[in-house]
N, C-alpha and C positions, 0 to 999 in steps of 0.2 A: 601482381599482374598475372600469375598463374590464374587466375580466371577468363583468361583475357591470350591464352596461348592461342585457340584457332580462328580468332577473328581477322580478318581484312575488312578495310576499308581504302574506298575509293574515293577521290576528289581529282575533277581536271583529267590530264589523262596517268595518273598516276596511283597506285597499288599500294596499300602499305599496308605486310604482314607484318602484325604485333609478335607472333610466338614466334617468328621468324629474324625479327626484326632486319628485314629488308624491304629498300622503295624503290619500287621498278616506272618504268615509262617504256609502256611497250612490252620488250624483249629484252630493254635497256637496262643495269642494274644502277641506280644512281648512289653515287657513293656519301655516303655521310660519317662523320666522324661518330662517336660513340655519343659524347653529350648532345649534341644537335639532336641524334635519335632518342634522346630521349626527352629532347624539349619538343619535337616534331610527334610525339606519342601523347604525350599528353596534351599538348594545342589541339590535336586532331579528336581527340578523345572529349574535348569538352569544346566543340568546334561552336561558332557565334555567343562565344562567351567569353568575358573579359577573366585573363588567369592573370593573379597579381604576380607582380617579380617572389615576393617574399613564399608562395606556393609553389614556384617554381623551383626555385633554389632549395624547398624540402624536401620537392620529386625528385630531383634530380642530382641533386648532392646531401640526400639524407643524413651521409654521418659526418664527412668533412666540412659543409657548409659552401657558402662563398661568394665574394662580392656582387652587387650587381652589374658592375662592369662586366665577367667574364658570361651572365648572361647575355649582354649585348654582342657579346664578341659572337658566343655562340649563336648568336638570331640572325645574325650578319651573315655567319655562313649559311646558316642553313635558308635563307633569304637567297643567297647568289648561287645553290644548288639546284633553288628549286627555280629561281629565274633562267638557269640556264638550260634547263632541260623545256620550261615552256614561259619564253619571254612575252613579257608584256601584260601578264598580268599577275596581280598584286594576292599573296595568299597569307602572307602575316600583317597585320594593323599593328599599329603603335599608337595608346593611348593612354593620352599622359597623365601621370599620377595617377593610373591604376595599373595598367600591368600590358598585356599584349593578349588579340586575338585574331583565330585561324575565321579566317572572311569567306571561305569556299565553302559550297556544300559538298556534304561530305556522306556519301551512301555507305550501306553497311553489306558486304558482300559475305557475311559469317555464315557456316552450317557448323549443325553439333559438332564435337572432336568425337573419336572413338569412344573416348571414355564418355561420352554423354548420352550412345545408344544402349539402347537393352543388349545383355547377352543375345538374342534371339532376333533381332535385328540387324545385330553384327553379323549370325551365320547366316539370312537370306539374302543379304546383296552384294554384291559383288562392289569391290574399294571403288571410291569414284576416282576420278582423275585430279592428282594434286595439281594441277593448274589446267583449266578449260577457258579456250581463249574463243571470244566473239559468241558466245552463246547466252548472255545476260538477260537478252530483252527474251529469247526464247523461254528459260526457265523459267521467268516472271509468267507469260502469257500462259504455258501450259500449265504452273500451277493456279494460274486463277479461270483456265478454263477446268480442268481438272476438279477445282471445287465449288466450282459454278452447275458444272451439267455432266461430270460423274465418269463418264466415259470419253478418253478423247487415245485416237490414234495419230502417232506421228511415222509424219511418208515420206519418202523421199529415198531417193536412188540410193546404191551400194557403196558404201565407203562412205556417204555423206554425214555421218557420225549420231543417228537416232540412238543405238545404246547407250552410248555415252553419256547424249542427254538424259535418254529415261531415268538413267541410275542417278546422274545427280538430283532429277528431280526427285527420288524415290530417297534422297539421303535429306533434303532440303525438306521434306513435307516428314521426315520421323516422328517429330515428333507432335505433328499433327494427327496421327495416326496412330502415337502412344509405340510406334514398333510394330502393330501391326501390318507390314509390308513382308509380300512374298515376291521374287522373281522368277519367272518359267521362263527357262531356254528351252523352245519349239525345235532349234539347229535341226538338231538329231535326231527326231522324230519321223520315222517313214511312216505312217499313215495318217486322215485325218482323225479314227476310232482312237486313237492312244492320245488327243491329247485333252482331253477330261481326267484319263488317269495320271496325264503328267502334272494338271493344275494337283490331282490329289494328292498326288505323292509331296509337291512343294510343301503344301498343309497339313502333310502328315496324315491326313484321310485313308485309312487303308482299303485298298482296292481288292473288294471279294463280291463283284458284279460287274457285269457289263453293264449297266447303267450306272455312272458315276454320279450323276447331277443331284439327284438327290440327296445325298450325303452331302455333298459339297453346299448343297444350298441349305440343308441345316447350318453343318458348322459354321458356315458365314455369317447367321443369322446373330451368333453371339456379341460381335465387338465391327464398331466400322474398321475396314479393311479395303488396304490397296493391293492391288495385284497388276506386277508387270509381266505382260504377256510379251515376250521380245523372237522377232523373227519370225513372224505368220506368215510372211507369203506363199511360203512352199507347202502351205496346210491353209489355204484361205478361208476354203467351205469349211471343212469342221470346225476350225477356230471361230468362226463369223458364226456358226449356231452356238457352241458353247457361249460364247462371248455376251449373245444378245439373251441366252436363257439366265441368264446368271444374274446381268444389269437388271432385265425386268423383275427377277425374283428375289433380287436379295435389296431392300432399301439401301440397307446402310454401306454398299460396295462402291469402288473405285475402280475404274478399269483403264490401263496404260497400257496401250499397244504401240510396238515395232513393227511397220510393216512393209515395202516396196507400192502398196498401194490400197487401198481403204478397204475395209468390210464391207461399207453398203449396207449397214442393219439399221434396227429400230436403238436409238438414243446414240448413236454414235456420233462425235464431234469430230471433225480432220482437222490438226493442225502438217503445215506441211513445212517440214525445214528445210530451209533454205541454204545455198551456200554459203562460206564464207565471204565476207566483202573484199574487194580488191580493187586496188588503186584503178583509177579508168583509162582508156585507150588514150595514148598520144599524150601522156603526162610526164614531165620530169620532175617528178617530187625529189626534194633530200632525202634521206635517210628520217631523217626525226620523223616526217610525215605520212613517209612511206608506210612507216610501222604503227602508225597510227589503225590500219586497216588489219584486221584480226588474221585474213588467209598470209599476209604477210610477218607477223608477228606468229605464227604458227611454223612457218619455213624459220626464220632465223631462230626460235625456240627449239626444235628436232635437229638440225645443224650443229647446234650447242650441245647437244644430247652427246655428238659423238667428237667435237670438237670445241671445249671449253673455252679457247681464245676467240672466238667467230666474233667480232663486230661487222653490224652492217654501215658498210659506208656510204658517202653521196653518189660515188661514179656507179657501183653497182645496184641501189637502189632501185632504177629503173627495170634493170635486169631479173631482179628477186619479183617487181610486181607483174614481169611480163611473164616468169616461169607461174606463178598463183594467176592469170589473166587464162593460161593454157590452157589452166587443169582445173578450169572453173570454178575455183574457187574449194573443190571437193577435199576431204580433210585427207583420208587415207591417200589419194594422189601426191599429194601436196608432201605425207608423210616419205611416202616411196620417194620423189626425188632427192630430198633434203637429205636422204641417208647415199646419196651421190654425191652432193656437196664437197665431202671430204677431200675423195678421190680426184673426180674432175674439176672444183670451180665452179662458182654457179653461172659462168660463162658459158663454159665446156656443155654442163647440163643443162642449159636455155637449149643448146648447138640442137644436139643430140634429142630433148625432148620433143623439139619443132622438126625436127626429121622424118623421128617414128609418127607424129602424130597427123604429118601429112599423108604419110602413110596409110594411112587409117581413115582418113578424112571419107572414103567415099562410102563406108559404112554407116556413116548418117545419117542418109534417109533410108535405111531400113530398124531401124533400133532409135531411143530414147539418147539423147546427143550426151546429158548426162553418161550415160550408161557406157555409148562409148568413148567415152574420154576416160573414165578409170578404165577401161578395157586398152584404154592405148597407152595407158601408163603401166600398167602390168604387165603388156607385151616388149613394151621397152624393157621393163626392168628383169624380164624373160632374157630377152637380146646379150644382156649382157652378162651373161655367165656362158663358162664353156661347153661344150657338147656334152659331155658327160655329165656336168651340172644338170643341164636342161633333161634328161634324159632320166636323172634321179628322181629331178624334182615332178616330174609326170608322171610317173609311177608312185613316187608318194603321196600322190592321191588318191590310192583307193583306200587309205587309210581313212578312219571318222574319227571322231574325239580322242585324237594325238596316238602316241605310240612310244614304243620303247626302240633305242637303238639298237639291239639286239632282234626285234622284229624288224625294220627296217633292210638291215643287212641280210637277214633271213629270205625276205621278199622279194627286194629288190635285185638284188644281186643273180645273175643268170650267167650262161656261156659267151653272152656279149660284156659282159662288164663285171668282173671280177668282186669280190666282199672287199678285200684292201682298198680296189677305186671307190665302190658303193661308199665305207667308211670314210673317206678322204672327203667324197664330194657332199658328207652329209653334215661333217662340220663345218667347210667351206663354207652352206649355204645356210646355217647356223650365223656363221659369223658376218653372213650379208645381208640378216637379217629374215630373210627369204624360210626359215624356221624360228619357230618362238619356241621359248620353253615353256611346260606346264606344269605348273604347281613345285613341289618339292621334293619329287621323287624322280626326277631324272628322264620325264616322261617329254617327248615334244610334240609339236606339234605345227602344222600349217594354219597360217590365220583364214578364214574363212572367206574371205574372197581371193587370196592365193591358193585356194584349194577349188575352188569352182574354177578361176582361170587352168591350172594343173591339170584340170579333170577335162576341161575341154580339148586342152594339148591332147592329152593323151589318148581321148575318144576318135581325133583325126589322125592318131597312129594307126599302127598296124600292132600293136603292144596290148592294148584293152583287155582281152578277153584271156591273154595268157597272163597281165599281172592281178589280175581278179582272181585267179584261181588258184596264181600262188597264194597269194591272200588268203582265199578260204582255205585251203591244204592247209596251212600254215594254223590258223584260230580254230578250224579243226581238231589235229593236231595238240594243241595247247589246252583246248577243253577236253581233249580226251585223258590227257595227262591229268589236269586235275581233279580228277577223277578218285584217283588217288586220295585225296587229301580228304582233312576233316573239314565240315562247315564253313566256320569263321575263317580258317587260313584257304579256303577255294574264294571265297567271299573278296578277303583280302586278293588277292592275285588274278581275277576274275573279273570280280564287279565291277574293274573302271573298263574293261574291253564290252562293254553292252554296246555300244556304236559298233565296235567293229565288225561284233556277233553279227548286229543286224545287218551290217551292211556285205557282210559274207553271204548272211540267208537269203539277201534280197537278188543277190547275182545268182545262187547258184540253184534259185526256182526259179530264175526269168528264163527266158526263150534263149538267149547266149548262153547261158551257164550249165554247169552241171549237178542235175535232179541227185545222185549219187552220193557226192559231196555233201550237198543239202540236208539228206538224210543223217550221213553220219555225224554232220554237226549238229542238228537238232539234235539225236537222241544223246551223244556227248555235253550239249549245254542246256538239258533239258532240268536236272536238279538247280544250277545257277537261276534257271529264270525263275524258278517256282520259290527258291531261298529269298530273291528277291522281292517277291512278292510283286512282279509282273505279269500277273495269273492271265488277263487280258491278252498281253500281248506272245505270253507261253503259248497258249491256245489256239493264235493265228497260226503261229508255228510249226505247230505238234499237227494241225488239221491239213494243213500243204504238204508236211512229211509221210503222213498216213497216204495221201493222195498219192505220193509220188513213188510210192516201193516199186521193186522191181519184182520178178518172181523168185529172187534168189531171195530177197529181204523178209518175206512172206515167213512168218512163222520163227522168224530170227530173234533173240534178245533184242535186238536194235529192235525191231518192232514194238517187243513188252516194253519195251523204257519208255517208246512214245506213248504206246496205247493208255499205259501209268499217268505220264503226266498228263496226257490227255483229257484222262477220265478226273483226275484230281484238278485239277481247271476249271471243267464242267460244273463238279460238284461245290466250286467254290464260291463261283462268278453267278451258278444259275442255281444253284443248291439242288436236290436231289429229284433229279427228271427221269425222264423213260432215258433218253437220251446217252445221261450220264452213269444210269444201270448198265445202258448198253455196253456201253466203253468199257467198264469196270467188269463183265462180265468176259469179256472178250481177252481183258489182260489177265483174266483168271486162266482161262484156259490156255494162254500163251504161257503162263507162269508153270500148272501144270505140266503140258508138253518140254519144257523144261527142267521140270527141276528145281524151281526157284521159290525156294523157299519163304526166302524175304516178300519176293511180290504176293505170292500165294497168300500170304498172312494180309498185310496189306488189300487184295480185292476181296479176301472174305471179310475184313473187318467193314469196308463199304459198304459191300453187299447187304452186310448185316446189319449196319446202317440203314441204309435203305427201306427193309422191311419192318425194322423196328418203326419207324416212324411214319410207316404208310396208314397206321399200325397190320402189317401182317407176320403175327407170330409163328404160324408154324413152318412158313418159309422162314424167320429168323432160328428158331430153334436147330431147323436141320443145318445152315449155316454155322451156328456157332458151336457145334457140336464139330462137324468137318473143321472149323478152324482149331479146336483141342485138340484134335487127331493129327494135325500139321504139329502140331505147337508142340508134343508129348512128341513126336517122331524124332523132331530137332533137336529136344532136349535144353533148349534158350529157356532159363529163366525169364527173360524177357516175355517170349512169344506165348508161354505157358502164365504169365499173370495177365496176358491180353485175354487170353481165352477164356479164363475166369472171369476176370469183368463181362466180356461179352454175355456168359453164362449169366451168370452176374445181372446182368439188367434184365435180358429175359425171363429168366425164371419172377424176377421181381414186378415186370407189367404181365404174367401169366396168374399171378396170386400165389405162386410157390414162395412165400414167404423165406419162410428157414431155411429153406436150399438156397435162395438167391443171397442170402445172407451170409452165409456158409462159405459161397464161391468169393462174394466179396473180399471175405476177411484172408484167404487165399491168396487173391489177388494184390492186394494191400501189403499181406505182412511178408511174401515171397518175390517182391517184385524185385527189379532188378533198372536202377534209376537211369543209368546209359539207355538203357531200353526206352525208356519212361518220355527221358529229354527227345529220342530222337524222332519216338511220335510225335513231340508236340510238335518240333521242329519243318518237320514232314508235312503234317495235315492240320498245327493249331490247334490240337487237341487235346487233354489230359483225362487220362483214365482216372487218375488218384482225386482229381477234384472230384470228378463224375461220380465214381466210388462213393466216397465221402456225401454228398449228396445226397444220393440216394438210398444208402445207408441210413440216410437223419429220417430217411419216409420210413422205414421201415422200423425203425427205432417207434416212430410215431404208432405204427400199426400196429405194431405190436404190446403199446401199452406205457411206452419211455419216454415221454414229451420233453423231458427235463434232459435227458440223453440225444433227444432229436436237436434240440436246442444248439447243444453243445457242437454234435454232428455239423449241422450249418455254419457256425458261425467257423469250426478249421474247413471246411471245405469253399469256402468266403477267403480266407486267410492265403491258403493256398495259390487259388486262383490268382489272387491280385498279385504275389512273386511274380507269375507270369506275365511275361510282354507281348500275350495273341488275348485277341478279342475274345474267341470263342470261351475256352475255361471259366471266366467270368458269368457270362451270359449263363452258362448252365447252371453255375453256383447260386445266381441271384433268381434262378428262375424256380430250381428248388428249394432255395431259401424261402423265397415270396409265401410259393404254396403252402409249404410246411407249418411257418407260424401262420397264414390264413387259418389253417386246420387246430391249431392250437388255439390260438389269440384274433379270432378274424376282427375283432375291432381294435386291437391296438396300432398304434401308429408305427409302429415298426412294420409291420405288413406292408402298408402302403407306400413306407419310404424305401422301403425294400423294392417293391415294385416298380416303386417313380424312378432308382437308380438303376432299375434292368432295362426301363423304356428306354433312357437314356444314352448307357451304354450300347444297348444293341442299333440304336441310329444313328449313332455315333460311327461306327464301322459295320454299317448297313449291313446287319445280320439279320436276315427279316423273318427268319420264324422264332425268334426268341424279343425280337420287337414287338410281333404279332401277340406273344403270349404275355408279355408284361404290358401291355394295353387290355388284354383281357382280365390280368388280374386286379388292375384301377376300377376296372368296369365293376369286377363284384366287390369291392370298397367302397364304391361309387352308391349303388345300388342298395349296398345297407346303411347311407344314411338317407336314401329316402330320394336320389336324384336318377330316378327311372328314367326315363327318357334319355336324358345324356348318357349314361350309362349303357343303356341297349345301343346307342349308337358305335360309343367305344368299345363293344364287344366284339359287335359284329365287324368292325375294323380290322380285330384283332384277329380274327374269326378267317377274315379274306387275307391277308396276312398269312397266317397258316396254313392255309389252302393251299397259298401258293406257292407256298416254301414245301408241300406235302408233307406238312408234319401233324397228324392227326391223333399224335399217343394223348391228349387232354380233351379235344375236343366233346366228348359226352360228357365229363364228368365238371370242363368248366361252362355248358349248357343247362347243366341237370342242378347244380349248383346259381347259376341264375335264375334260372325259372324259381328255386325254392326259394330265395331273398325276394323275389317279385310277388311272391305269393305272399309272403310275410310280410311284406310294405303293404295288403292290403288288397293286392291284385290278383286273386286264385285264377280266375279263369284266364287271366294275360300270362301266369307264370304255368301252366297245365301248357298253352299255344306254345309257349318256349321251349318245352320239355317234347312235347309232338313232334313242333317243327324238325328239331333234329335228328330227329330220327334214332333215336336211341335202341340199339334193343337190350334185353335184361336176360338175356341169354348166354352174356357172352363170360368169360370167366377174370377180367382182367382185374387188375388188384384194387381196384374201386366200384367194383360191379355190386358188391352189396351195398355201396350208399348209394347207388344207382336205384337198387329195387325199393330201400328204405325213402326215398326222395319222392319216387313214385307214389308209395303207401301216404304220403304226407300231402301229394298234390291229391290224390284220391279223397281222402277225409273234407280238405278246401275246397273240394268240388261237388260236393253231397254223395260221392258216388258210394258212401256205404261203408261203415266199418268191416263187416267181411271181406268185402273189397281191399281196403288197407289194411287188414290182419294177414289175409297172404303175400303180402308184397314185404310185411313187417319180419312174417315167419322166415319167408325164404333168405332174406336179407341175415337174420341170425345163423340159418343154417349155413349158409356159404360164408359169411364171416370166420364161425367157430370151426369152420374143415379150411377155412386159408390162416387160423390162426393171428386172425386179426383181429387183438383185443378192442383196438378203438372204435371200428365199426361195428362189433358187435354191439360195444357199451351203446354206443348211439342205437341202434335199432330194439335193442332191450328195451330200453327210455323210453322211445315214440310208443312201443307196443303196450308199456303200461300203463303210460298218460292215455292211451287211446282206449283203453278197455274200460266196460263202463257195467259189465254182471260182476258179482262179486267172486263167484269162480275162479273165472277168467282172470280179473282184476288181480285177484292172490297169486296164482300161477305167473303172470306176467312180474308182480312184485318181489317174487321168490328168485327166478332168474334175472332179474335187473339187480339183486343183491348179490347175488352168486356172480356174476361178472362187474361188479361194479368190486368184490372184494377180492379181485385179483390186483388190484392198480395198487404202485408200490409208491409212483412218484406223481408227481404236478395233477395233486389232488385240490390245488386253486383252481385248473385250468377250468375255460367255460363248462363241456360236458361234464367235467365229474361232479362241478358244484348242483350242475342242473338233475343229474343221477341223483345226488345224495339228498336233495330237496325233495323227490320224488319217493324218496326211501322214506323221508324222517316227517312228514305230512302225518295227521293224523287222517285225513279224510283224503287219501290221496285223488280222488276224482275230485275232488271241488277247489284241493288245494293247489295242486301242478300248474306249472306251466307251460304254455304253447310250448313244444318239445322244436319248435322252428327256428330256433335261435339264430 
């Protein structure tokens, strides 16, 4: 029967948990002797089916055996158990000479057990509730509207128990969904801009844009998926655009909303729950019947919670359906009183809850009558704790997503009420329930409509605005201290106060608060947001805090830190704008005026970013030159192999070969790996991949394909260690090109390719998206599918634009246009080559297959071998002064297939030998076979090949 541990089943009004092995009625526990249960298990189990005696007596006495008499005995009782909890009708048959059967129907109330969800299932939703009473026909409807029409929200007032249901429906439909189920708690969300990135972060989508939908609406495209969006009201408009762009664009999506009251979008279904039922006006039900009704069966259930003897009897029955009659039926009210029960009686508490709520009564017609009847139950159950209680507990709400009792004390506690009282009155209200605890760390917490009631106390104080401020002094304060610490243990100790963070920033930039404070807690939890990888919501932050300086703050550290994260936001979410130079420019010279080394290193390496990829070199050279001279000053191992790299890639997109080579290996073998990790940490970055990399081009360039090879595949190696996007993207992005250059038709290029488009829209990296769509495009293109191809280029092409990253752009143009020319279309691949605007002027480390591409669309185009003889020559000479064997090999090649006097023809044949017998290795690869064919011809003009390969 261990297969059979979390099923319930229902018949009549009665419950029977198999793994449990108890049968309820109601709230009632019906007692059964041990055989009876388990003759009542298997009857139920094979219910409208005759079970012979002789099956029974296997089930149920496996190894002893035993007469049929003593099952009779046992059918008897369990016959006058189950008659007595509901007389009058018949649930076991007796048929003679075959055996006995269960005559009721019998429904199956069973979801998975834990062990029957995915690990990854288990981490997104929150435990359901081991026994949810009166919500049956609800779960059925919303899961068949649910998989009827896709989208459906459930509404209904506060307290009325919408989470509860959503999760079980979200636990009930698992494995519909195979485990794909996520849930977003909205709670804590102060804007409606964060919650696209709060759906991403559920999804694990890493958020490096302000535009989140995109990414999100790929990854959803993979597998049907539900997502519960729980608690939108207090964010309705942004939720309600997310919600409806998501439905329309993703087919295979589900969409479960929480919310006080509907979207109003396109494809949304409202389901609206209801209260609980309760007995009706002017009834004297018994007991047995009373409990019949779920709001009643919910009171004697939470009762029990705190007082295991509670029977409901006949005299008080009535009593129990007028206190659920009160409180409409509402589950959290219903909750709040029963945990009174104890103390007063459910007399006392009928007395006492029709007092306060007459009380209240005249608030009705301005408010939702739901709304205030839990409001009048929370104010009772206000009333009834002492002054200092009351007084804690309104102040403990400026607390968000719980708290330690050590802050608590910290906060609370003033000239009017001592840390001992504070202390006293916070386990007091602990032990009334009136605090929950969270998780397993000792953390508590206010339930979220005793914290809205709290917050309202406290807003008609005269306390607001001073326990606010302790609050931020206080998490101020605490992010400046961690400051101190390394990553993971700031992370650790840190990352569950992100509520309170916000909720300190949110006070102390409104109109009450203080801009001051504001500031110094931004720049002190300015590393946490960005570790976190709430780059988004860093950004809001760090842009209010810049607003908000004073003239003393002007030019301060506090300033650099924001300006930093600032700029590192910018470059994250928008990648590298005017914008984001700006910022980054601005904490340079804050860094300078300072002193500060670390930044200084840090906005030149941006900086220098920047220009690299606008391409403007000789603003990057003066750059990474200034960043050596930091980096040598310091004396950091660290900060001196950044500066190499940076050298490093420059020198390497300038054509300085050997030098950029030189710097790398510098870089490489003198680094200093603390250094290393804290870049990636910081910005997502790695130099060593990058290195490695671009090293493998240079290897290439220089004449090593079989060494370039190698290059690629550890700088591939590396990156995947890493847990940031970016490392990979660069690696797969040099990878691609590299063996393009080597092997442009084997299928490694393309798969290479395919896993860079991938990866980078995957965590919506969009100039490394951009360039692995251009590099399919010329895969595409040389087998002959033009058209789609120019379309995927140019994709990739706006892409890049928009990311400003230009260091490919000519040479993966100049590079299409010559496969277009070769597919047969000279004068469509010359228009490709134009369009762009190439010029052949410039000296970057592809500029000679720039001029030789030229010389080859020249020849295609009739325009005249003298024509492509200078484009062929200069192509040689700039190759052999950047000491780029590969390019020159190639421009030798073209020059000789191209020459057609016999002069010429020898000369051209003389130096295409003379560079073709410098190459040591990957003498398979395309050019050398196409060189050596061209060598070993006896009639080299008749015999050659299109050199267009």
């Amino acid at each position: 029967m261990s297969d059979q541990r979390g099923k319930v089943l229902s018949f009549g009004p009665f419950e029977l948990s198999i793994g449990n092995r108890l049968l309820t009625n109601g709230a009632k526990v019906v007692p059964l002797g041990a055989r009876a249960m388990d003759l009542l298990i298997v009857l139920v189990e094979q219910a409208n089916k005759v079970v012979g005696r002789r099956t029974l007596i296997e089930r149920v006495w496996p190894k002893s055996g035993a007469e049929q008499v003593s099952v009779r005995v046992h059918i008897s009782a369990l016959r006058k158990a189950l008659g007595q909890s509901d007389p009058g009708r018949r649930y076991i048959a007796n048929v003679p000479g075959q055996g006995y059967s269960f005559v009721v129907p019998v429904t199956s109330l069973s979801s998975p057990t834990s062990g029957d969800l995915e690990p990854s299932s288990r981490s997104r939703l929150p435990a359901r509730l081991m026994r949810m009473l009166g919500r049956r026909d609800a779960l059925a409807a919303i899961q068949m509207k649910l998989a009827e029409q896709k989208f459906v929200t459930i509404v209904g007032p506060g307290g009325i128990g919408k989470t509860t249901v959503a999760v079980a429906v979200a636990h009930e439909m698992s494995a519909t969904f195979n485990g794909q189920i996520h849930f977003v708690d909205l709670s804590a969300l102060g804007g409606a801009s964060l919650v696209a990135p709060a759906v991403a972060a559920a999804l694990g989508v890493s958020v490096q844009t302000n535009n989140v939908l995109p990414a999100l609406i790929d990854r959803l495209q993979e597998r049907p998926t539900l997502i519960i969006l729980d608690c939108c009201e207090h964010l309705i408009d942004g939720t309600s655009a997310v919600a409806e762009e998501l439905i329309c664009r993703v087919p295979t999506l589900h969409l479960l909303a929480t919310s006080r009251e509907a979207m109003r979008v396109e494809g949304e279904h409202v389901y609206e729950l209801c209260a609980l039922a309760c007995p009706p006006e002017d009834s004297s039900l018994p007991a047995r019947d009373a409990l019949q009704y779920p709001a009643v069966q919910l009171l004697v259930d939470r009762v029990r919670a705190v007082r295991s003897d509670f029977e409901l009897v006949d005299a008080d029955a009535p009593i129990a359906a007028g206190i659920c009659r009160r409180l409409d039926g509402i589950p959290l009210a219903i909750e709040l009183a029963a945990g009174r029960v104890d103390i007063f009686g459910l007399s006392k508490t009928a007395s006492l809850l029709d007092d306060r709520l007459n009380l209240s009564w005249v608030g009705r017609r301005t408010a939702l009558p739901k709304h205030q009847t839990l409001n009048a139950a929370l104010e009772w159950s206000y009333d009834l704790l002492g002054e200092a209680e009351k007084r804690v507990l309104s102040r403990l709400s400026v607390f968000a997503g719980g708290f330690t009792f050590e802050a608590a004390v910290a906060v609370v506690a003033d000239e009017t009420i001592d840390e001992a009282n504070v202390s006293d009155c916070i386990w007091e209200l602990r032990s009334k329930s009136m605090i929950a605890a969270q998780g397993q760390e000792g953390r508590l917490r206010l339930l979220d409509t005793t914290l809205a009631f709290a917050s309202r106390r406290l807003a008609n104080s005269d306390e607001e605005n001073h326990c606010r401020r302790r609050h931020a002094q206080y998490f101020c304060d605490l992010f400046k201290q961690g400051a101190s610490m390394d990553m993971p243990e700031r992370l650790r100790a840190l990352g569950v106060e992100v509520d309170n963070l916000r909720a300190a920033l949110n006070w102390a930039f409104s109109v009450e608060g203080d801009a001051k404070i504001g500031v110094e807690l931004a720049a002190a939890s300015a590393s946490t947001w960005m570790a976190m990888a709430l780059l988004t919501e860093c950004r809001e932050w760090m842009t209010k805090a810049i607003s908000r300086l004073d003239d003393a703050s002007v030019g301060s550290r506090q300033e650099m830190i924001i300006q930093s994260a600032l700029a590192s936001c910018m470059m994250f979410t928008d990648g590298m704008t005017e914008e984001s130079y700006t910022s980054w420019a601005k904490a340079r010279l804050l860094a300078e005026c300072l002193n500060d080394t670390e930044c200084q290193l840090d906005s030149l390496l941006v900086l220098w970013a920047h220009q690299i990829r606008l391409p403007s070199y000789a603003e990057a050279t003066e750059l990474a030159d200034r960043c050596g001279d930091v980096a040598e000053a310091s004396g950091n191992r660290g900060a001196i192999a950044m500066a190499n790299y940076m050298r490093g890639v420059t020198y390497h997109h300038t054509g300085r070969i050997l030098q950029a080579e030189a710097h790398f290996e510098l870089s490489l073998h003198r680094d200093d790996e603390a250094s290393r990790q804290s870049l990636i940490k910081r910005f997502g970055y790695d130099r060593k991949a990058d290195a490695l990399a671009v090293l493998a081009n240079l290897a290439w360039l220089r004449g090593c394909p079989d060494q370039a090879r190698r290059l690629n595949l550890t700088s591939i190696a590396e990156a995947r260690q890493l847990d940031h996007a970016v490392p990979l993207c660069v690696a797969l992005a040099w990878a691609s090109f590299n063996t393009y250059l080597t092997s442009p038709d084997d299928l490694e290029t393309e798969a290479l390719a395919n896993e860079l488009v991938d990866h980078a829209a995957k965590y919506a990296v969009e100039s490394y998206h951009g360039f692995g769509l251009s590099m399919q495009a010329l895969c595409r293109v040389r087998r002959g599918d033009g058209d789609a191809a120019s379309a995927t280029l140019y994709r990739g092409l706006e892409k890049l634009s928009a990311a400003r990253y230009g260091v490919f752009n000519w040479i993966l143009q100049a590079e299409f246009a010559r496969c277009t020319a070769v597919a047969g279309r000279p004068r469509q691949g010359l228009a490709v080559f134009e369009r762009a605007k190439i010029s052949l002027d410039e000296t970057q480390w592809y500029a000679a297959e720039l001029r030789r591409i030229r010389g080859e669309l020249a020849l295609g185009n009739d325009e005249g071998l003298a024509v492509a003889r200078q484009y062929f020559l200069s192509a040689l000479e700039l190759s052999a002064s950047q000491a780029s064997l590969s390019w020159e090999l190639r421009a030798a090649t073209s020059l000789a297939i191209a020459e057609k006097s016999a002069g010429r023809k020898e000369a051209a044949w003389r130096a295409l030998q003379a560079t073709h017998a410098k190459f040591r290795e990957g003498l398979e690869t395309l050019d050398l076979r196409l060189a050596k064919q061209v060598l070993t011809v006896s009639n080299p003009h008749d015999g050659a090949t299109n050199s267009m390969h």
